[in-house]
C-alpha positions as semicolon CSV with decimal commas, in nm:
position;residue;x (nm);y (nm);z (nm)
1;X;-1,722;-1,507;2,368
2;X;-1,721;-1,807;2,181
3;X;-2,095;-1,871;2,185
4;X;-2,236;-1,495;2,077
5;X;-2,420;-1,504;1,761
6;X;-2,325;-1,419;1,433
7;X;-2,484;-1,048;1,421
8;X;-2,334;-0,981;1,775
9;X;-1,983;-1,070;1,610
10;X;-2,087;-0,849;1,315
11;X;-2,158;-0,603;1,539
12;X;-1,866;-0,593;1,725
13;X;-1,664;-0,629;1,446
14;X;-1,841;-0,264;1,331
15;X;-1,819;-0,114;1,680
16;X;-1,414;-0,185;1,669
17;X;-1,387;-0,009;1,320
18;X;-1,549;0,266;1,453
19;X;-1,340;0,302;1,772
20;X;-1,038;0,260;1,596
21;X;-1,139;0,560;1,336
22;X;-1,249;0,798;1,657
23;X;-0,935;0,716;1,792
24;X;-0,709;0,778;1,501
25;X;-0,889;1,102;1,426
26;X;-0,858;1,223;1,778
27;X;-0,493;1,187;1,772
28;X;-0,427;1,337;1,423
29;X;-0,623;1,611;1,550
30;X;-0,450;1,645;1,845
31;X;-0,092;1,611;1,691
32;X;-0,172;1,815;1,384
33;X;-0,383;2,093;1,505
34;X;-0,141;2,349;1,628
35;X;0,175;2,277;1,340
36;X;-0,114;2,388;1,102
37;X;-0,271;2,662;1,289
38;X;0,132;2,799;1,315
39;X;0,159;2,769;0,987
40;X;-0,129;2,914;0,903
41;X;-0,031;3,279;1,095
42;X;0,286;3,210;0,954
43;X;0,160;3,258;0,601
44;X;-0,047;3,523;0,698
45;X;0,212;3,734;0,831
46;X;0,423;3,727;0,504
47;X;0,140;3,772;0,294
48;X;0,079;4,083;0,533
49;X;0,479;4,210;0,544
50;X;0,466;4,127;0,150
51;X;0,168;4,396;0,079
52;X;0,316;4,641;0,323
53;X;0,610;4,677;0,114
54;X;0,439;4,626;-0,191
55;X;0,116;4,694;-0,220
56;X;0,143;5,025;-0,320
57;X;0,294;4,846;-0,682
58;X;0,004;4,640;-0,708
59;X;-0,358;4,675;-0,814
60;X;-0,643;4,541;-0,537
61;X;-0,660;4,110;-0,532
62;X;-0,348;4,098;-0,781
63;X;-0,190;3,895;-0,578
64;X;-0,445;3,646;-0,441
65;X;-0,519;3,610;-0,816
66;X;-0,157;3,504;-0,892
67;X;-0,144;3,289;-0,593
68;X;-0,480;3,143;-0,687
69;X;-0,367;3,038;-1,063
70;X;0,001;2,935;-0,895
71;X;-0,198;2,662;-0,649
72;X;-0,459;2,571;-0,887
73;X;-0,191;2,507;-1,164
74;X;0,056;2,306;-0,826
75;X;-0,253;2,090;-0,792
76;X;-0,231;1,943;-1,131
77;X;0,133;1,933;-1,110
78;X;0,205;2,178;-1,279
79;X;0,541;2,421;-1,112
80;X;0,743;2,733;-1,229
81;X;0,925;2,684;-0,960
82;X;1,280;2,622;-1,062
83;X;1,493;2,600;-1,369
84;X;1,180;2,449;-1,583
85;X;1,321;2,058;-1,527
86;X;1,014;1,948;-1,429
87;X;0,777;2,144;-1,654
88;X;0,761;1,846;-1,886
89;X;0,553;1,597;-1,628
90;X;0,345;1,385;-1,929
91;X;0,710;1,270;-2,092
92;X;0,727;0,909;-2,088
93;X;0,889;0,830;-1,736
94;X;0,657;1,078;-1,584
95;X;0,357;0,922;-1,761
96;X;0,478;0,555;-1,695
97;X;0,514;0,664;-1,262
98;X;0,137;0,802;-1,325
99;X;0,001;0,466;-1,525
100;X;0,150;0,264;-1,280
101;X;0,060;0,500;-0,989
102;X;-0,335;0,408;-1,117
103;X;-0,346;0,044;-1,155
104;X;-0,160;0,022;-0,826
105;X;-0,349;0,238;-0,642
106;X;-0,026;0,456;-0,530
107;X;-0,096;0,795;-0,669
108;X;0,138;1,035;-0,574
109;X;-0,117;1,328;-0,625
110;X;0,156;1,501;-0,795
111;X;0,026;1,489;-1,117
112;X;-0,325;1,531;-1,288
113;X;-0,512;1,493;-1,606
114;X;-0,605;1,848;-1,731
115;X;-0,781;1,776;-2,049
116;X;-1,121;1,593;-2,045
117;X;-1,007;1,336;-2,241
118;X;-0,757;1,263;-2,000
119;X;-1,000;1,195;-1,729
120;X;-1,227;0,977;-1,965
121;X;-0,918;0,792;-2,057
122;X;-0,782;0,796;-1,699
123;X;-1,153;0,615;-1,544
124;X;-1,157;0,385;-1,865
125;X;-0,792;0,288;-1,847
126;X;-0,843;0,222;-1,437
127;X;-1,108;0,042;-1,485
128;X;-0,940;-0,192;-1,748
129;X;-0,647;-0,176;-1,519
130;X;-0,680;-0,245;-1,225
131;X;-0,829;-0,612;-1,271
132;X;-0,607;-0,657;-1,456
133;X;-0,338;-0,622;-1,240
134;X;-0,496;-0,812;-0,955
135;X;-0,471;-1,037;-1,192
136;X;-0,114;-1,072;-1,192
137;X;-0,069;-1,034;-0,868
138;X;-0,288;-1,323;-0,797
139;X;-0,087;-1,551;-1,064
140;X;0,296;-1,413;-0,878
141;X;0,108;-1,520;-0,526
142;X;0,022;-1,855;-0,670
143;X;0,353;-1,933;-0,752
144;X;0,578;-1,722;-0,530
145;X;0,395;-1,838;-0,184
146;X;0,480;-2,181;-0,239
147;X;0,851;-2,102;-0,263
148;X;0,832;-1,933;0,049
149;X;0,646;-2,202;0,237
150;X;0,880;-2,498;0,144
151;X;1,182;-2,249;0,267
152;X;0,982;-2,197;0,589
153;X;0,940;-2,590;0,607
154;X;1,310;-2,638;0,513
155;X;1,372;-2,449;0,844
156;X;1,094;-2,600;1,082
157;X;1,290;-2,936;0,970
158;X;1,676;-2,815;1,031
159;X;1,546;-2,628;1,360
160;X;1,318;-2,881;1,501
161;X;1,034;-2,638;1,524
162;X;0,675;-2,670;1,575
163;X;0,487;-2,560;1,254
164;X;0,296;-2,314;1,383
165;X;0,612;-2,161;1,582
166;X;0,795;-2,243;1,181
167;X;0,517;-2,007;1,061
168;X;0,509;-1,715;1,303
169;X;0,907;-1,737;1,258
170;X;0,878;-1,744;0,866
171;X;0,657;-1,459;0,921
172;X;0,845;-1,219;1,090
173;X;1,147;-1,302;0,908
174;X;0,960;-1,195;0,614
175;X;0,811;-0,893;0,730
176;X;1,183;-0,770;0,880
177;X;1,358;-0,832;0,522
178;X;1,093;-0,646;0,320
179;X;1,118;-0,344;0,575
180;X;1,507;-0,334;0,540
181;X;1,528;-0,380;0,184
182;X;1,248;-0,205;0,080
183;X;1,177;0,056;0,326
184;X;1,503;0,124;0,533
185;X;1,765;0,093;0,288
186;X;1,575;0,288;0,015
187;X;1,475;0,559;0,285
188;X;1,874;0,562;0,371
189;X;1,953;0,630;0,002
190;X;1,746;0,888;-0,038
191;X;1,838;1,046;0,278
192;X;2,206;1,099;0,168
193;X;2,017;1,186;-0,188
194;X;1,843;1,454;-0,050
195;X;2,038;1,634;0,158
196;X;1,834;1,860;0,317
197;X;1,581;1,611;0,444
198;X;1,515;1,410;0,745
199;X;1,559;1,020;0,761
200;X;1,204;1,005;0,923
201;X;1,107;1,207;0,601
202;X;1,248;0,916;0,393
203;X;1,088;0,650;0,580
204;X;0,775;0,796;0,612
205;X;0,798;0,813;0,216
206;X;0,928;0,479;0,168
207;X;0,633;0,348;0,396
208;X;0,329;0,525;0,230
209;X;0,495;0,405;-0,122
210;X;0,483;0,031;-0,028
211;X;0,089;0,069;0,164
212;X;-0,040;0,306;-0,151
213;X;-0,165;0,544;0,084
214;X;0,105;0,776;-0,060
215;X;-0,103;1,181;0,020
216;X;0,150;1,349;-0,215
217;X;0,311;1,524;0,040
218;X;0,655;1,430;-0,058
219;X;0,858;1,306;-0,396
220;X;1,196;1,259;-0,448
221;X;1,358;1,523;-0,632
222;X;0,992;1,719;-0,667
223;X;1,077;2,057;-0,700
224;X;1,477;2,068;-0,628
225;X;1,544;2,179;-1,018
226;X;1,728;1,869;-1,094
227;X;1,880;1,837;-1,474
228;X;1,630;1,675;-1,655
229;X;1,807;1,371;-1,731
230;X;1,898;1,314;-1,356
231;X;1,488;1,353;-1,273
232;X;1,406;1,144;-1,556
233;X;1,622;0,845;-1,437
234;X;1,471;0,906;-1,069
235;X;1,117;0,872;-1,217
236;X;1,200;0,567;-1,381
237;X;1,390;0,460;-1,036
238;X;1,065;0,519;-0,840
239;X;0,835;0,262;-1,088
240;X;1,097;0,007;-1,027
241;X;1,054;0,002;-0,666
242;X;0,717;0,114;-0,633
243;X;0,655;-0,247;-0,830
244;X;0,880;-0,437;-0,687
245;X;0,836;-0,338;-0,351
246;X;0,424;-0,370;-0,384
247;X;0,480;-0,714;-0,440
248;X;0,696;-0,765;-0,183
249;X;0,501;-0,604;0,036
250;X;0,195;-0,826;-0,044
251;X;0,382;-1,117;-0,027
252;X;0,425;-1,034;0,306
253;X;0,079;-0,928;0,417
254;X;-0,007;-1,271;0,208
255;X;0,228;-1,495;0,477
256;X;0,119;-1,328;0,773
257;X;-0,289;-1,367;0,680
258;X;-0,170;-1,732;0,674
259;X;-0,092;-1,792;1,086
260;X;-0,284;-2,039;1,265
261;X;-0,306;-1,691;1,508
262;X;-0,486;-1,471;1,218
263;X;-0,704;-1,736;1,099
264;X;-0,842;-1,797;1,422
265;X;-0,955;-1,495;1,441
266;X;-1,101;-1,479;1,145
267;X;-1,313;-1,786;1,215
268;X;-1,413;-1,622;1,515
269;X;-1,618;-1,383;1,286
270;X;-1,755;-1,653;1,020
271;X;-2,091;-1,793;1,064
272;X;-2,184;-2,059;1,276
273;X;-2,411;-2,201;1,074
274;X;-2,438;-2,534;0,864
275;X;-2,097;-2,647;0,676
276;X;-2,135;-2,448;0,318
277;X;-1,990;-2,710;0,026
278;X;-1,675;-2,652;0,084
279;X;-1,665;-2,807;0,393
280;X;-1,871;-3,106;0,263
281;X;-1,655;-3,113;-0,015
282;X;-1,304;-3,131;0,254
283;X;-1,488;-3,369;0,428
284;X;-1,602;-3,627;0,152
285;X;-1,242;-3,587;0,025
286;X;-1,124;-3,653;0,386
287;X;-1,359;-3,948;0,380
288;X;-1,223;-4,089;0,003
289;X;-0,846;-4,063;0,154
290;X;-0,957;-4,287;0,476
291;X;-1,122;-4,508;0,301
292;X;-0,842;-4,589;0,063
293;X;-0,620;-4,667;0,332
294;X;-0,794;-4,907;0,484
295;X;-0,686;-5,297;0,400
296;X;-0,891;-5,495;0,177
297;X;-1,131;-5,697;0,313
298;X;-1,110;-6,072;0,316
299;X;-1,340;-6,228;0,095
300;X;-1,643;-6,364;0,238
301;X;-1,794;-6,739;0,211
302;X;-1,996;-6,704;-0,087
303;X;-1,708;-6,551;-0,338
304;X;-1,430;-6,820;-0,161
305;X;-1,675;-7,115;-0,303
């Protein structure tokens, strides 16, 4: 496969994407189908048993306009459910998970701007943002991937290993700490937090968190009617980690992009074509370092008389 063209690469490249999406969807469809069509009748049936007993109390479409304002109001985050602890969500931790949620990309979907000022600010203030926190993350990868490498070097040396074995090693070792601290022991803490919930729950939160493909679907302490002090701390609890386990996580991503393994595949999608100036630039550089090595030359005839 080594000699197919550029646009065949390209092209297969595309064709994978797309398999992998027809795949994924087929699954989720499969696996998801008939929980939702259960719950579906489920709902159905109360809302059925609920105007049987009372529907004689209420006017016609009183209660799909209640449930209609209660779901419209739940989209924006906004709950009478329990004892009102949550009813505040713009206080400041709220508003500092929902700032952070933006420029990281997290979004829990649990809260919303109402106003339209809020979504002017809320485009303006991502689109500031979120450079600017690439930003950031680009200057902690600068300096932060370096301290990693010379660890994974200290080891190659101590263990005698080749460097590519060293980096596949380093690699792992680096992807199994960042899922214990940062997925399973969290998830574990909020399992006994919980209470009522599953540890796969807790994972499965812990996991969307750190790849910001969080659908909203679950927060901690969302809806339990914790005091508002105790849901407060949380909040500020979950932008701690959510920060400090994003950069972990890239870290991560950052060190395993880096094997010989990865690359090579990469390069097996880059153009063929003539060296771009980088590559002349590596090689005159390669050329400058050889050339300094070599010994001097004796002098010749001419310059000895």
């Amino acid at each position: 496969m080594g000699d197919l063209r550029p646009w065949a690469r390209y092209g297969l490249l595309v064709v994978g994407h797309l398999l992998v999406l027809g795949l994924g969807a087929a699954v989720f469809q499969a696996l998801e189908g008939p929980p939702t069509r259960q719950l579906q009748a489920k709902l159905r049936a109360e809302l059925a048993t609920f105007q049987a007993d009372y529907g004689a109390c209420l006017p016609p479409g009183a209660l799909e306009g209640l449930l209609g304002t209660a779901l419209a109001a739940q989209a924006h985050g906004v709950s009478s459910l329990g004892n009102g602890s949550e009813a505040g969500n713009w206080d400041l931790p709220s508003a500092l998970l929902f700032t952070a949620g933006i420029i990281t990309t997290t979004g829990y979907g649990n809260t919303a701007p109402l106003s339209s000022g809020g979504k002017v600010f809320c485009m303006v203030y991502a689109t500031l943002g979120l450079p600017a926190s690439l930003a950031l993350v680009a200057v902690l990868r600068h300096y932060l991937l370096p301290v990693l490498s010379r660890l994974g070097d200290w080891a190659a040396v101590c263990c005698r290993l080749a460097p590519a074995r060293a980096a596949l090693l380093q690699a792992a070792g680096l992807g199994l700490l960042v899922s214990g601290i940062f997925v399973l022991l969290p998830a574990l803490v909020l399992w006994q937090l919980q209470g009522d919930g599953s540890l796969l729950r807790a994972i499965y939160f812990c996991f969307h968190s750190l790849t910001t493909i969080s659908f909203g679907d679950l927060l901690p302490g969302h809806g339990r009617g914790l005091h508002p002090a105790v849901y407060h701390f949380g909040q500020l609890a979950l932008l701690g980690y959510m920060l400090l386990g994003l950069l972990a996580m890239l870290l991560a991503v950052e060190t395993l992009v880096e094997l010989p393994q990865v690359r090579a595949i990469v390069r097996f999608f880059e153009s063929s074509g003539p060296s771009i100036s980088e590559d002349q630039g590596g090689i005159v550089g390669q050329d400058g370092l050889a050339l300094s090595t070599l010994p001097p030359a004796a002098p010749s005839l001419e310059q000895a008389c």
